[in-house]
VOVEXKE-269128 format. One record per atom (N, C-alpha, C, O): x, y, z. Coordinates in pm, whole numbers, plus 32768, in hexadecimal, padded with zeros to 4 digits. Layout:
[r [X Y Z]] ...
//
This chain:
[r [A42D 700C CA61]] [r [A44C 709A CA58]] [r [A47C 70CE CADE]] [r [A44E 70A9 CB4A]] [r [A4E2 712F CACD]] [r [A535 7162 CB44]] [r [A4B1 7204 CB85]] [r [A46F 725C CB4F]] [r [A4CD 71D6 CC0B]] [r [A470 724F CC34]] [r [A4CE 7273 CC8B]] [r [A52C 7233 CCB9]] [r [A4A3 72FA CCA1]] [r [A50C 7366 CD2E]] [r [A4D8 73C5 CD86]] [r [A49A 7426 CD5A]] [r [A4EC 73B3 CE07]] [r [A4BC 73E6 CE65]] [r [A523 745C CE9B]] [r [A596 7432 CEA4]] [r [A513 74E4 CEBF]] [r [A539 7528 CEEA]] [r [A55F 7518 CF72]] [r [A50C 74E2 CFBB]] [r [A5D9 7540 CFAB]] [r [A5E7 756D D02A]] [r [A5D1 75E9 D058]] [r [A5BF 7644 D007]] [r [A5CE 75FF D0DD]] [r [A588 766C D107]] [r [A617 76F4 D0F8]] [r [A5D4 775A D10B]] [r [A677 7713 D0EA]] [r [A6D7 7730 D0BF]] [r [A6C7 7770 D01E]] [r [A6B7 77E5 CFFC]] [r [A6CE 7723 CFE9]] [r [A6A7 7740 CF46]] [r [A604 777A CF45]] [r [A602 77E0 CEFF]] [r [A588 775E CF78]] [r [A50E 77AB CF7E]] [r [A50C 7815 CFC0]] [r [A4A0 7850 CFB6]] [r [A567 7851 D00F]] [r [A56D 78C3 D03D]] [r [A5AB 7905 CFC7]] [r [A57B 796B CF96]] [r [A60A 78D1 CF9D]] [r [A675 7951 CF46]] [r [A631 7939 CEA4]] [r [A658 7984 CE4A]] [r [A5EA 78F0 CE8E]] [r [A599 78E8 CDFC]] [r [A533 7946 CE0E]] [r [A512 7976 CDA1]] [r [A4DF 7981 CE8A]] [r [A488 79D9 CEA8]] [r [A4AC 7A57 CE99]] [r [A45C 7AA9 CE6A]] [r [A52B 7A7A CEBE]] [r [A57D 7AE5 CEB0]] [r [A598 7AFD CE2E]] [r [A5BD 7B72 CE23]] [r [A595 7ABF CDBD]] [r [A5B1 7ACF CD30]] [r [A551 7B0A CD0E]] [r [A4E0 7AED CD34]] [r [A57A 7B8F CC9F]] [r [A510 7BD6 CC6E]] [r [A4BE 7B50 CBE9]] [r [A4EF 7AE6 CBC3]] [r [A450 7B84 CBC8]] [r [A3E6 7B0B CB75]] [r [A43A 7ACF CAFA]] [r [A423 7A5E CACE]] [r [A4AD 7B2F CABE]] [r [A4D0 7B03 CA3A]] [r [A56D 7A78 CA56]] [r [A59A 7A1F CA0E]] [r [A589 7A9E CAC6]] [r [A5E0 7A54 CAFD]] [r [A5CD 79D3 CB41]] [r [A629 7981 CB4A]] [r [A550 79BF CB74]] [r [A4D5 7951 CBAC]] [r [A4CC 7905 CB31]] [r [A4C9 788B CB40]] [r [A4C5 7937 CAAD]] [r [A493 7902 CA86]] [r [A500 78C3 CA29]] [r [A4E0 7858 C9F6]] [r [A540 78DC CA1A]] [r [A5D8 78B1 C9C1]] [r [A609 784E CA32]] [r [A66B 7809 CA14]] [r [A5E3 7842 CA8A]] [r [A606 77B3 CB1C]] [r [A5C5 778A CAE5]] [r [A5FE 7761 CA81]] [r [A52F 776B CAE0]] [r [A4D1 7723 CACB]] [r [A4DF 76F0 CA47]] [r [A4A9 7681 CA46]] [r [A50D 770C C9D8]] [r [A530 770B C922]] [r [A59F 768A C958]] [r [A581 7613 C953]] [r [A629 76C3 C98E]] [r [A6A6 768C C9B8]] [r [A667 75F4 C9F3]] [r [A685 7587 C9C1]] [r [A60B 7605 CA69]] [r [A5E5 7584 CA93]] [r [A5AC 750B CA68]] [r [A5BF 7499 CA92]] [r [A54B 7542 C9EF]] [r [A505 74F8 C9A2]] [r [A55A 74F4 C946]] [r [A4F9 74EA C8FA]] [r [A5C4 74F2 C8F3]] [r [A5FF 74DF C893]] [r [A670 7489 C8D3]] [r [A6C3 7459 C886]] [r [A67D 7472 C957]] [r [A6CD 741B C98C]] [r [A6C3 7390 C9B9]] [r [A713 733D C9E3]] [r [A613 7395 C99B]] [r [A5C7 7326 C9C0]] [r [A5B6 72BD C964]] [r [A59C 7246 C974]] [r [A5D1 731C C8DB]] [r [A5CA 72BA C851]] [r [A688 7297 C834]] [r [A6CB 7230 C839]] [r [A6A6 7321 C818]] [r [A71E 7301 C7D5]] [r [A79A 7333 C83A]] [r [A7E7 7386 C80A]] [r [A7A5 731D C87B]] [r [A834 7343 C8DD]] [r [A885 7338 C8B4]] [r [A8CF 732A C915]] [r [A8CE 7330 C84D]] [r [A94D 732B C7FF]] [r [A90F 73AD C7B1]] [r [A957 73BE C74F]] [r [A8C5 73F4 C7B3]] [r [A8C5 74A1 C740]] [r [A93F 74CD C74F]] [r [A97E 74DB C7B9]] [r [A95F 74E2 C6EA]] [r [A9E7 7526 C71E]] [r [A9C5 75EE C764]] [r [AA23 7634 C78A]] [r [A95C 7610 C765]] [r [A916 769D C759]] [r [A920 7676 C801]] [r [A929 76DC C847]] [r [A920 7609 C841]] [r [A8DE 7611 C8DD]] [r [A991 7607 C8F3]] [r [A9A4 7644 C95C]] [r [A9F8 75E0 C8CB]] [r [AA9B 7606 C8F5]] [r [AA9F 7594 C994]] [r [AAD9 75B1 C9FD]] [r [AA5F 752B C97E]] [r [AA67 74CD C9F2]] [r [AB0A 749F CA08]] [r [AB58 7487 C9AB]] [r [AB26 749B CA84]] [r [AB9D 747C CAC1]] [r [AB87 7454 CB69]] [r [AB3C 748A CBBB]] [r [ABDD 73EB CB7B]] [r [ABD2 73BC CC0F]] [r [AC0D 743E CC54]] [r [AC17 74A7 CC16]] [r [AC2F 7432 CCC7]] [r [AC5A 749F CD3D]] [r [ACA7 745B CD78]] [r [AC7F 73E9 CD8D]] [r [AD39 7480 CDAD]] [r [ADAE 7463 CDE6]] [r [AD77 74E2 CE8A]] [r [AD29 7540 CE97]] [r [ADD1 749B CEE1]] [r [ADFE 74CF CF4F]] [r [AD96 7509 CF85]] [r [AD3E 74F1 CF32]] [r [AD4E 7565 D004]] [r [AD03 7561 D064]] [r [AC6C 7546 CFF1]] [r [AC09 7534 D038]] [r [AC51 7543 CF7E]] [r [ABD5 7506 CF44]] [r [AC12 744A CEE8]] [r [ABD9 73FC CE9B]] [r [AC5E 744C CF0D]] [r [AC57 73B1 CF05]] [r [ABE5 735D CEFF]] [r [AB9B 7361 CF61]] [r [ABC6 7310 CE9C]] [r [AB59 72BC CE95]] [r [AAE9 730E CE56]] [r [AA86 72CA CE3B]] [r [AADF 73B7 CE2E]] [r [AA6D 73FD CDF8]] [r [AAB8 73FA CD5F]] [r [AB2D 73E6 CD3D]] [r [AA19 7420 CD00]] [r [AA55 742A CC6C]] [r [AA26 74CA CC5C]] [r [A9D6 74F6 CCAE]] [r [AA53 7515 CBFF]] [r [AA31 7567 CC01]] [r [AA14 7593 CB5E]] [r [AA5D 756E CB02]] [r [A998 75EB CB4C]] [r [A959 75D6 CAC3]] [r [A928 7680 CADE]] [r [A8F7 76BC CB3E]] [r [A958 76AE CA37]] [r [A911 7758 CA16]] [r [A8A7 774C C9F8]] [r [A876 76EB C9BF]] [r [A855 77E2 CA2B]] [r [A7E5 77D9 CA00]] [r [A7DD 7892 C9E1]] [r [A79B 78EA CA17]] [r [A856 7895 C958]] [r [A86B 78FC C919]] [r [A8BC 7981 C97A]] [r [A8B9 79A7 C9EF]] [r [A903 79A8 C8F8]] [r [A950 79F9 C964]] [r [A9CE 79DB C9D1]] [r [AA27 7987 C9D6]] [r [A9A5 7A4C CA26]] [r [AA01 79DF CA83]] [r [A9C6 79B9 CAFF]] [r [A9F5 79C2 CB71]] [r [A93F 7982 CACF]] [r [A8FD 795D CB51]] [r [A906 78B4 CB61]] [r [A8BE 7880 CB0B]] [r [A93D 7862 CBA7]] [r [A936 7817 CBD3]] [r [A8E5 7798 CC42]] [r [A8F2 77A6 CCBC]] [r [A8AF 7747 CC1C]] [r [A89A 76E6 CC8A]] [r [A8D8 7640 CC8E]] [r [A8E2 75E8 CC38]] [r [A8F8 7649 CD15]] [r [A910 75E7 CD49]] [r [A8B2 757D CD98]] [r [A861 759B CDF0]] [r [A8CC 7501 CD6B]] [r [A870 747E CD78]] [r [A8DB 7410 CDA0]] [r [A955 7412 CD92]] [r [A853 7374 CDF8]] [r [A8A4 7318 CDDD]] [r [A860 72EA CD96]] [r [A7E6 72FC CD90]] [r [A8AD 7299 CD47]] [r [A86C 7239 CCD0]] [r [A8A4 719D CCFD]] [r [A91E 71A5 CD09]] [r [A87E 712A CD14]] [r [A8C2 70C7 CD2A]] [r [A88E 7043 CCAF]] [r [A820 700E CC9F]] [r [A8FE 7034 CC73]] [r [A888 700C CBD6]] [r [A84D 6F61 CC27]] [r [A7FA 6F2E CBDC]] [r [A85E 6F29 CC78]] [r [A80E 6ED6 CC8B]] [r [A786 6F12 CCF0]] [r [A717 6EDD CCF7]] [r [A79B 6F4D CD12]] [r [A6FB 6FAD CD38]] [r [A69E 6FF3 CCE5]] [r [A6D5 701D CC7F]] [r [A642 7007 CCEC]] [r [A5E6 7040 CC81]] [r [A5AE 70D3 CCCC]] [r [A54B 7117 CCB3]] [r [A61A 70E3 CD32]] [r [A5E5 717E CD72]] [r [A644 71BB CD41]] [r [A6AA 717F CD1E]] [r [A631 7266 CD30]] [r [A6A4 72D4 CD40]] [r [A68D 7317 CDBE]] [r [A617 7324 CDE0]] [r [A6CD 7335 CDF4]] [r [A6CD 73A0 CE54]] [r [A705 742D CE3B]] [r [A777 7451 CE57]] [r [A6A8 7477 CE06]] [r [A6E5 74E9 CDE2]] [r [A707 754D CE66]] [r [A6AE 7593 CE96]] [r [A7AC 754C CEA9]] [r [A7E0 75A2 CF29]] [r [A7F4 761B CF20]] [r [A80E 7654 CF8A]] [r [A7F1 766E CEA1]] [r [A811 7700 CEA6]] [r [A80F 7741 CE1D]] [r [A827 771E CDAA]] [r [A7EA 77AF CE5A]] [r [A81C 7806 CDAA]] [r [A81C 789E CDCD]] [r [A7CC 78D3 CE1A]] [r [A881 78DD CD8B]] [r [A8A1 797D CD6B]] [r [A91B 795E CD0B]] [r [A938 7903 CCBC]] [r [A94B 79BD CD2D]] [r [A997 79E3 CCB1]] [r [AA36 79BA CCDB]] [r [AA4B 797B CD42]] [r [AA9C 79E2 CC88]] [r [AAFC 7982 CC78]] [r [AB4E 798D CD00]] [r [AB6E 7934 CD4F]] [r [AB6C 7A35 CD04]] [r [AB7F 7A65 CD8A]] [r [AB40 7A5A CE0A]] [r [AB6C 7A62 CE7D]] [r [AAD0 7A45 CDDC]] [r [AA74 7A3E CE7C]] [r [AAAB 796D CE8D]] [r [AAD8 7945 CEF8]] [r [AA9F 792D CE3F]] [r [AAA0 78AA CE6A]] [r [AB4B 7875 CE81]] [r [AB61 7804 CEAD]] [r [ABAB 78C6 CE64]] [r [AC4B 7884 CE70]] [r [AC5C 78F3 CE9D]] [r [ACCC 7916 CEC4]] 
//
């Protein structure tokens, strides 16, 4: 089973999310742990200065960005706000 550790980057700005928005990350994360192909999480790699991040909804237009490396069994979840705040 895939586990994921936060960076300090993404735990600052997940703190900043009001509770109902915390928690639709947290829904988004765990539903990414089983089935990462949902089509509801809208997963796609990242071109140009996020190169190498995937990026997955977690409703709305709130966004986070991770690495996922499928021969690793870590995620690194690097960020999350919204569509504007992250491009």
């Amino acid at each position: 089973m895939k586990e994921y550790f936060f960076s300090k980057q993404f735990s600052k700005k997940y703190k900043k999310l009001i509770p109902a928005k915390q928690d639709a990350v947290d829904t988004a994360l765990d539903l990414y742990l089983v089935e990462p192909d949902a089509s509801c999480l809208r997963r796609h790699k990242l071109k140009g200065k996020y190169a190498g991040q995937t990026s997955i909804s977690a409703g709305g237009d709130l966004r986070i960005h991770l690495i996922d490396e499928d021969d690793i069994i870590i995620i690194v979840i690097v960020n999350v706000g919204t569509h504007s705040q992250l491009y």
